[in-house]
C-alpha positions as CSV (number, residue, x, y, z in Angstrom):
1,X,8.6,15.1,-10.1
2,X,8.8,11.5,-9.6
3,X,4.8,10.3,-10.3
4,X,5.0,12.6,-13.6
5,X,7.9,10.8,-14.3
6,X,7.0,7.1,-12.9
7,X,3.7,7.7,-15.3
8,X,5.8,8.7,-18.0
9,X,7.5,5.5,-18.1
10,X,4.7,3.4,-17.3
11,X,4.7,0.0,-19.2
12,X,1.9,0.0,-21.6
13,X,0.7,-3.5,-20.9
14,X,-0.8,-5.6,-17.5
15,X,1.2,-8.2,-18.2
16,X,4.5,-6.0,-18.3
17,X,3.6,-4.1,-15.1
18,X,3.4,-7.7,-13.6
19,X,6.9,-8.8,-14.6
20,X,7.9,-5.6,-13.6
21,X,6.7,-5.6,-10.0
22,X,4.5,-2.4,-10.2
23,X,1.3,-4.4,-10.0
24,X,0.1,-6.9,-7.8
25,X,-1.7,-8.7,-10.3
26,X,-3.1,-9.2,-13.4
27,X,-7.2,-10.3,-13.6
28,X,-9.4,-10.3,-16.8
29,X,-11.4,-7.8,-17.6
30,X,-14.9,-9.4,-16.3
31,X,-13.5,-9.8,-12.7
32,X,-11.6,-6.2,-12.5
33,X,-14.8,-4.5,-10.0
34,X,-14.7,-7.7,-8.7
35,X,-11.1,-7.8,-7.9
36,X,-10.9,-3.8,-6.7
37,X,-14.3,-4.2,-4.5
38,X,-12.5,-7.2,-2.3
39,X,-9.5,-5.2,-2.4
40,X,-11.3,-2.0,-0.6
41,X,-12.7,-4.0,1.5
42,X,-9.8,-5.4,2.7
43,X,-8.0,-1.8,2.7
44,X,-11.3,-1.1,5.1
45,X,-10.5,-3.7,7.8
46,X,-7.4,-2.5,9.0
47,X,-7.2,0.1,11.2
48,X,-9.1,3.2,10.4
49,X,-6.6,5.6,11.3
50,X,-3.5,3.3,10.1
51,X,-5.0,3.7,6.6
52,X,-5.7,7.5,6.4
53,X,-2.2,7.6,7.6
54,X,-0.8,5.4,5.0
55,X,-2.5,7.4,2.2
56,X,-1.1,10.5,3.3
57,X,2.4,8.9,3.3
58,X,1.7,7.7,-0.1
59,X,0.3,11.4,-1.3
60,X,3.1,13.0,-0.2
61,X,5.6,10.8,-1.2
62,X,4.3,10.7,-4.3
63,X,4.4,14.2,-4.8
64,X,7.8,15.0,-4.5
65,X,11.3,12.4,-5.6
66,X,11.8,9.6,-4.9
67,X,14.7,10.2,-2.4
68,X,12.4,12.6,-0.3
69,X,9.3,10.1,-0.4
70,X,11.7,7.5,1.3
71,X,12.5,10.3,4.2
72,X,8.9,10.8,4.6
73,X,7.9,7.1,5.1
74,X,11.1,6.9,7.4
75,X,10.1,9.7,9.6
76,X,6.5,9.0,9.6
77,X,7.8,5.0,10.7
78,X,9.9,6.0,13.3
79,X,7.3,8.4,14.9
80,X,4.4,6.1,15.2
81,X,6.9,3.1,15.9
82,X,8.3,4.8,18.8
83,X,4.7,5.3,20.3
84,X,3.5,1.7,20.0
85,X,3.9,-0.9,22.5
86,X,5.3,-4.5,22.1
87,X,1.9,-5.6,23.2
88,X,0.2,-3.5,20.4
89,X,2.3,-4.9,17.7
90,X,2.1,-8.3,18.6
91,X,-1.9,-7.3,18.5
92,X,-2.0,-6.2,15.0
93,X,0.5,-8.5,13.6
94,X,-1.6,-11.6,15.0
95,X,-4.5,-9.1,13.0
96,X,-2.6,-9.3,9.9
97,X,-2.0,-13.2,10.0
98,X,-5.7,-13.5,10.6
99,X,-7.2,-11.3,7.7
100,X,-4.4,-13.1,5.8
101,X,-5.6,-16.5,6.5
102,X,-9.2,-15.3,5.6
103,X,-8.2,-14.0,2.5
104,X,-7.0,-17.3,1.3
């Protein structure tokens, strides 16, 4: 399975998952609940449904390869692309910009 193996090889330091890509970033210790609050909170302002349907995608994706995780995101992309209107993504993008821009 690919998160048994992914964990398996998982760099032993922050500082190495950082160079490696496979974290976002690296904070000391005295501003880690700090650092995860603001970052659920920011998970909780997008759209409600977007998120639980980006978990699953992650949960299932993660349970299975790599290869196969890819086909799920794919699918699951192509499905809720295809039912979303110009309008609509123009609306959430200009949302992204603007939580972005607060975030700074």
């Amino acid at each position: 399975r690919f998160a048994s193996a992914a964990r398996s090889a998982a760099p032993t330091s922050a500082r190495i998952a950082a160079a490696a890509a496979s974290s976002q970033r690296v904070v000391p210790p005295s501003q880690l609940m700090i650092q995860a609050r603001a970052l659920a909170c920011d998970m909780l302002s997008v759209l409600p449904h977007m998120l639980i349907a980006y978990k699953k995608v992650i949960d299932e994706g993660y349970a299975t390869t790599f290869s196969d995780g890819m086909a799920i995101e794919r699918a699951r992309a192509d499905a809720n692309n295809g039912a979303i209107s110009p309008e609509e993504i123009e609306s959430r993008r200009e949302a992204v910009r603007t939580r972005a821009h607060n975030q700074k």
